[in-house]
Backbone atoms as SQL, in Angstrom:
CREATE TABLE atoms (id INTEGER PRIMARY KEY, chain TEXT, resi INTEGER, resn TEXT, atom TEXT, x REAL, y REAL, z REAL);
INSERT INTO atoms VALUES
  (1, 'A', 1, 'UNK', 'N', -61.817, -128.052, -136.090),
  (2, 'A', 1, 'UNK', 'CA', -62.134, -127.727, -134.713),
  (3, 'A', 1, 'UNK', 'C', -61.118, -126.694, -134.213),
  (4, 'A', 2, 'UNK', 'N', -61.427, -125.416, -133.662),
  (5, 'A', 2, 'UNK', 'CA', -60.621, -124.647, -133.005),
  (6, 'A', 2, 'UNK', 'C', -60.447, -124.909, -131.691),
  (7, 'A', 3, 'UNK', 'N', -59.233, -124.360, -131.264),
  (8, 'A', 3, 'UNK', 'CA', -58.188, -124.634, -130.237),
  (9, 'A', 3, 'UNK', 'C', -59.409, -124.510, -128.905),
  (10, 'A', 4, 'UNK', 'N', -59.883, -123.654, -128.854),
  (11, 'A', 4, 'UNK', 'CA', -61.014, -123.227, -127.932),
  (12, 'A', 4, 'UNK', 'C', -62.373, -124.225, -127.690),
  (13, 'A', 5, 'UNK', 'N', -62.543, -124.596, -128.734),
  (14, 'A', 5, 'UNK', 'CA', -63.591, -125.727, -129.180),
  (15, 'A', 5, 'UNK', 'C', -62.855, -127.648, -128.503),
  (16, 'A', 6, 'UNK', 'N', -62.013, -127.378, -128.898),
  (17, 'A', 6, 'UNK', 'CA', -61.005, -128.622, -127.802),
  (18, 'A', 6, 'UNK', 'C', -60.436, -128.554, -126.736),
  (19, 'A', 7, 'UNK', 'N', -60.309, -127.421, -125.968),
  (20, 'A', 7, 'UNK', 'CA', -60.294, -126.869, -124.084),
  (21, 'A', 7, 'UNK', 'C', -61.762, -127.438, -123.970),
  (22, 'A', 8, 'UNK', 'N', -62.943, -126.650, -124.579),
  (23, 'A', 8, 'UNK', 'CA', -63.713, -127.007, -123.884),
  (24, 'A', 8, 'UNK', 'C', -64.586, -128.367, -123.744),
  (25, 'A', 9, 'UNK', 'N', -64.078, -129.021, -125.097),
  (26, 'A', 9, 'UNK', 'CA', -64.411, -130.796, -124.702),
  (27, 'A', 9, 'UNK', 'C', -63.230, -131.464, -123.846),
  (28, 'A', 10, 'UNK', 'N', -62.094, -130.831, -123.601),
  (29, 'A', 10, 'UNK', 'CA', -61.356, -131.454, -122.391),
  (30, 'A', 10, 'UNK', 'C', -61.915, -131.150, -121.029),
  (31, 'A', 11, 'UNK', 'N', -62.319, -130.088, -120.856),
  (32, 'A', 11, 'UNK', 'CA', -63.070, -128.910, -119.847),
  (33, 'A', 11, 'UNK', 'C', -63.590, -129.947, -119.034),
  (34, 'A', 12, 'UNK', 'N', -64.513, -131.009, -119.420),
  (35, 'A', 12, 'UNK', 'CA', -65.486, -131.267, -118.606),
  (36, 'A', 12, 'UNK', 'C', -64.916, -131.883, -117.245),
  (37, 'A', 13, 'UNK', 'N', -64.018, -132.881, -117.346),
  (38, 'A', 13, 'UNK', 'CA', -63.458, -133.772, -116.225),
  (39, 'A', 13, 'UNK', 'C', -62.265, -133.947, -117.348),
  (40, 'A', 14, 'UNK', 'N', -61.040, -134.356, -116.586),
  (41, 'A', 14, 'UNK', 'CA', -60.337, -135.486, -116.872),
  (42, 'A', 14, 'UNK', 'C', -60.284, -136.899, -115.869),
  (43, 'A', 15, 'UNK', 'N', -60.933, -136.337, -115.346),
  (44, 'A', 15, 'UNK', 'CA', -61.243, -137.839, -114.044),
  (45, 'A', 15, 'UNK', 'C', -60.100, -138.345, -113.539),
  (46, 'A', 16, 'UNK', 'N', -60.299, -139.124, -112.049),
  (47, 'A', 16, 'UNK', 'CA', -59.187, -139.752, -111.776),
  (48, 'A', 16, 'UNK', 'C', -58.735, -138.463, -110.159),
  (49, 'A', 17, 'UNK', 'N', -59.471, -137.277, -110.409),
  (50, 'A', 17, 'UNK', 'CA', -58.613, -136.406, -109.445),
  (51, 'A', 17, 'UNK', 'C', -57.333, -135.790, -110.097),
  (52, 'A', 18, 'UNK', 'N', -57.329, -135.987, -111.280),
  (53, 'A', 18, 'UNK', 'CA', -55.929, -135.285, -112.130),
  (54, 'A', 18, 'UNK', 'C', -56.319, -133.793, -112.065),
  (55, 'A', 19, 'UNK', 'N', -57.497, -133.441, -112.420),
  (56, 'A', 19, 'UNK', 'CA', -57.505, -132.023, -112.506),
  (57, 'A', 19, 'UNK', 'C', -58.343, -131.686, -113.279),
  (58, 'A', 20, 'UNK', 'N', -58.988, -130.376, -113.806),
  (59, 'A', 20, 'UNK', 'CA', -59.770, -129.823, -114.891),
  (60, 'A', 20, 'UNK', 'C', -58.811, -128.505, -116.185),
  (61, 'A', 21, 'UNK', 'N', -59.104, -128.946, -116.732),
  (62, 'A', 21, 'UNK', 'CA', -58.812, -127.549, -117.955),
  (63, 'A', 21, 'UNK', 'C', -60.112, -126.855, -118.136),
  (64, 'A', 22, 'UNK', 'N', -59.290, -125.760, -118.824),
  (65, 'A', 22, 'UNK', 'CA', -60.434, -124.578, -119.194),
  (66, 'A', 22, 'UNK', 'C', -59.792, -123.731, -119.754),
  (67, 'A', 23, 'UNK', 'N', -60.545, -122.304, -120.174),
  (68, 'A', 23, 'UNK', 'CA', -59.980, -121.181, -121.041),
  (69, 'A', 23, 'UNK', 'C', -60.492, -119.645, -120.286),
  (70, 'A', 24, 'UNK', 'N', -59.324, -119.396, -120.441),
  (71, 'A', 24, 'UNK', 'CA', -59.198, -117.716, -119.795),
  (72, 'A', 24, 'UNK', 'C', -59.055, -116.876, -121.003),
  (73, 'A', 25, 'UNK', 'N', -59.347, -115.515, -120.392),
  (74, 'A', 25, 'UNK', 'CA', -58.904, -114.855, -121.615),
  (75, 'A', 25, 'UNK', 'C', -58.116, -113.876, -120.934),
  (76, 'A', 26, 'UNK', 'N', -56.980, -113.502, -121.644),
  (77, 'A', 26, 'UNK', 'CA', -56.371, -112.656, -121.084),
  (78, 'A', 26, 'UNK', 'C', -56.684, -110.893, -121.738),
  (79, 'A', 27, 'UNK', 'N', -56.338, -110.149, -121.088),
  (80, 'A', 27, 'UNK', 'CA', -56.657, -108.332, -121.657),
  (81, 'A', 27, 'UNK', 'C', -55.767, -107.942, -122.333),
  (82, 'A', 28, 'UNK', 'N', -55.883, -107.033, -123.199),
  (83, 'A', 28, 'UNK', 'CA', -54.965, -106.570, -123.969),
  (84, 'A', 28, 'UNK', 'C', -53.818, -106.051, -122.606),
  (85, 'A', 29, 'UNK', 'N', -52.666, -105.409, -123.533),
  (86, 'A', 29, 'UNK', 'CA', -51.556, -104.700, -122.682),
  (87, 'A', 29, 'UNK', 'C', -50.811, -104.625, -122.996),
  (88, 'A', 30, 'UNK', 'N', -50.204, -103.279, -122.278),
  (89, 'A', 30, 'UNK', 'CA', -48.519, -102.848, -122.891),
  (90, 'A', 30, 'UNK', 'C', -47.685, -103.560, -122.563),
  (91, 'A', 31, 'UNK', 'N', -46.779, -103.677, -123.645),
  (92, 'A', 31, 'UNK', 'CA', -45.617, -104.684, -123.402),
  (93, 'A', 31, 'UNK', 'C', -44.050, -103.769, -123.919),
  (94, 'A', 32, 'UNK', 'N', -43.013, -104.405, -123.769),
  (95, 'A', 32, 'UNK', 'CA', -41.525, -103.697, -124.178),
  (96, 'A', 32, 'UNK', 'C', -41.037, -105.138, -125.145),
  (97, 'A', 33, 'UNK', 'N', -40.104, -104.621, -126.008),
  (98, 'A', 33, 'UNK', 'CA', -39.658, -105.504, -126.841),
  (99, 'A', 33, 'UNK', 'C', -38.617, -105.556, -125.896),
  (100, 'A', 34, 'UNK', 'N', -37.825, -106.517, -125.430),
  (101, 'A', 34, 'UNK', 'CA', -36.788, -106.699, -124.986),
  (102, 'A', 34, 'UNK', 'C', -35.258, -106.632, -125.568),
  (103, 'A', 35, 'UNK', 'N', -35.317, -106.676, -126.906),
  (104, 'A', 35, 'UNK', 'CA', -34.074, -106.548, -128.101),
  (105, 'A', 35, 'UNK', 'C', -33.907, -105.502, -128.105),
  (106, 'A', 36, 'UNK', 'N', -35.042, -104.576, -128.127),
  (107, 'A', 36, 'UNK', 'CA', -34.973, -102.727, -128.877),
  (108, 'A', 36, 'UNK', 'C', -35.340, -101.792, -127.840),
  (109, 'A', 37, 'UNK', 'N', -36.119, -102.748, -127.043),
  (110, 'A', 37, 'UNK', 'CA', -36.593, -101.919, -125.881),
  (111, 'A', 37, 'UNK', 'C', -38.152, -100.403, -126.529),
  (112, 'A', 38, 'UNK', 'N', -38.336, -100.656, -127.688),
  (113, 'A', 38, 'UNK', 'CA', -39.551, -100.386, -128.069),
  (114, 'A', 38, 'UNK', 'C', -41.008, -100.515, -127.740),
  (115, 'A', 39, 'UNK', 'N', -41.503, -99.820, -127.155),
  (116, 'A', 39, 'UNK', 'CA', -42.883, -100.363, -126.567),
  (117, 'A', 39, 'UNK', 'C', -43.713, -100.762, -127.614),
  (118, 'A', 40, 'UNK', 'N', -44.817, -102.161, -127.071),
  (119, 'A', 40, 'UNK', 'CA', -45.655, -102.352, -128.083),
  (120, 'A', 40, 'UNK', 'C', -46.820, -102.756, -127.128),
  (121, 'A', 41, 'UNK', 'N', -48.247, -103.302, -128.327),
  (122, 'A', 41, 'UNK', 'CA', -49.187, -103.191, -127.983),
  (123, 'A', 41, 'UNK', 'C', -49.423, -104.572, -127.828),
  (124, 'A', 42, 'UNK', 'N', -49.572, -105.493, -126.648),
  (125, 'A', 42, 'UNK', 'CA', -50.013, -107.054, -126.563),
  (126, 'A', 42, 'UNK', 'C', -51.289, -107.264, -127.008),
  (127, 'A', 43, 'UNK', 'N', -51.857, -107.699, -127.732),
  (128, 'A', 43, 'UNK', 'CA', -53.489, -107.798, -128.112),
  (129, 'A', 43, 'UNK', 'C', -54.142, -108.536, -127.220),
  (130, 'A', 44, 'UNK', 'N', -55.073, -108.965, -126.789),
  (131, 'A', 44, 'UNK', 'CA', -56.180, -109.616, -125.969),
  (132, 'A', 44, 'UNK', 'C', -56.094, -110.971, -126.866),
  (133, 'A', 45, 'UNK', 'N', -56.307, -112.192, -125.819),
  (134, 'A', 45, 'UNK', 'CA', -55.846, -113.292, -126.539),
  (135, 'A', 45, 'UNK', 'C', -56.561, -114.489, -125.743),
  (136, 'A', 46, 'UNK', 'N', -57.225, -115.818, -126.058),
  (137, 'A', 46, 'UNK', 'CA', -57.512, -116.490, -125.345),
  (138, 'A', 46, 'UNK', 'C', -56.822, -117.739, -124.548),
  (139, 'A', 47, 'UNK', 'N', -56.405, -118.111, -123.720),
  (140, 'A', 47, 'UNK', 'CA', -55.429, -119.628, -123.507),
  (141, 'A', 47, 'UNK', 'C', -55.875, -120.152, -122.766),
  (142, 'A', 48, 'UNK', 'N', -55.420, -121.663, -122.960),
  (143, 'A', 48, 'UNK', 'CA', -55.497, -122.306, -121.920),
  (144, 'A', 48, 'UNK', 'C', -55.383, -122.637, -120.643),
  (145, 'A', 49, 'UNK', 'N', -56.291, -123.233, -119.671),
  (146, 'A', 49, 'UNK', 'CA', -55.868, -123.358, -118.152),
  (147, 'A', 49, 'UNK', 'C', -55.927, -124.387, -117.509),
  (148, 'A', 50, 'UNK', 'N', -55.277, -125.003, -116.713),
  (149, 'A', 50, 'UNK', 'CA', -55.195, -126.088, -115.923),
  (150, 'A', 50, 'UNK', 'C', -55.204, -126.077, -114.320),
  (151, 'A', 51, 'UNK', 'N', -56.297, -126.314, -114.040),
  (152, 'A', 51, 'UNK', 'CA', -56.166, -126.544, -112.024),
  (153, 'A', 51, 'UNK', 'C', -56.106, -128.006, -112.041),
  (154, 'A', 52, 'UNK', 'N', -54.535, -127.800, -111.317),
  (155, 'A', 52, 'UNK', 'CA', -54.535, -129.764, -110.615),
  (156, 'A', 52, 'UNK', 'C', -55.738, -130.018, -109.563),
  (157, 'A', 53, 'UNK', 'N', -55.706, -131.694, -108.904),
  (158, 'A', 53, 'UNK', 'CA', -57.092, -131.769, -108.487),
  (159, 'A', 53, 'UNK', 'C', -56.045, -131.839, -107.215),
  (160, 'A', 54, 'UNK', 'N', -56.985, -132.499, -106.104),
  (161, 'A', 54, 'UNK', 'CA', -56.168, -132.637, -104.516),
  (162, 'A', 54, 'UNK', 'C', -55.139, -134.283, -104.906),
  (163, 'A', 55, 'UNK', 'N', -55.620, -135.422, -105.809),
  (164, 'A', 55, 'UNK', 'CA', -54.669, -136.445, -105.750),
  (165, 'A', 55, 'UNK', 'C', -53.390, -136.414, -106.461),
  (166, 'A', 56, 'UNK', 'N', -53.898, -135.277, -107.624),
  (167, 'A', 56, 'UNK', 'CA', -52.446, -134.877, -108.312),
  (168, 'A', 56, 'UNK', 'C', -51.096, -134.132, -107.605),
  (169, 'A', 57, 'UNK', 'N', -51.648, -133.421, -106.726),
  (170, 'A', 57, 'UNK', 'CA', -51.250, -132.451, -105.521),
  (171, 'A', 57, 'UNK', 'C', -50.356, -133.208, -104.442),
  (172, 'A', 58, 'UNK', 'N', -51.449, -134.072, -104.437),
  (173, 'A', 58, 'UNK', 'CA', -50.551, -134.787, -103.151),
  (174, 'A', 58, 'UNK', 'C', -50.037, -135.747, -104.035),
  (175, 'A', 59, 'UNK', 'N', -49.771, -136.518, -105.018),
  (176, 'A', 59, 'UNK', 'CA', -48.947, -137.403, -105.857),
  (177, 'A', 59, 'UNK', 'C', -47.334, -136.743, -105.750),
  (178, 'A', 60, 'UNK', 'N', -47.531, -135.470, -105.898),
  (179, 'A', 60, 'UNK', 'CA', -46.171, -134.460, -106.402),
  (180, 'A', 60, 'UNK', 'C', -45.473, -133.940, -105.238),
  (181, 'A', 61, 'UNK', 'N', -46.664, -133.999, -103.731),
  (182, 'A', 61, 'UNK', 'CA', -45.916, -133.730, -102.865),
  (183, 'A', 61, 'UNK', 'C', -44.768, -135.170, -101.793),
  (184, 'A', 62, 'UNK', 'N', -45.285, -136.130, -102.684),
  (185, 'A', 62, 'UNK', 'CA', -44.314, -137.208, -102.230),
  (186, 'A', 62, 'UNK', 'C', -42.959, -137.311, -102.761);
């Protein structure tokens, strides 16, 4: 099972008001090496995402 294939069976609910996951994709882009200071090329890449729900929210604001 790929990484993408298990976001999206978490995806559906985690119930409870905890929150949902999901998958973004991000765009390619220029980036700097920070050691050499060499520019390079970031490739386009997919990751994971998490929105808390409103009870997780207010759990954290106590």
């Amino acid at each position: 099972m790929k990484k993408t294939e298990v976001v999206d069976a978490v995806a559906v609910k985690t119930g409870f008001g905890f929150g949902t996951f999901g998958v973004s994709k991000r765009k390619a882009r220029d980036g700097v090496n920070p050691a050499t200071g060499e520019k390079i090329k970031i490739a386009a890449t997919t990751v994971p995402k998490f929105k808390a729900g409103k009870s997780l929210k207010d759990a954290v604001k106590k």
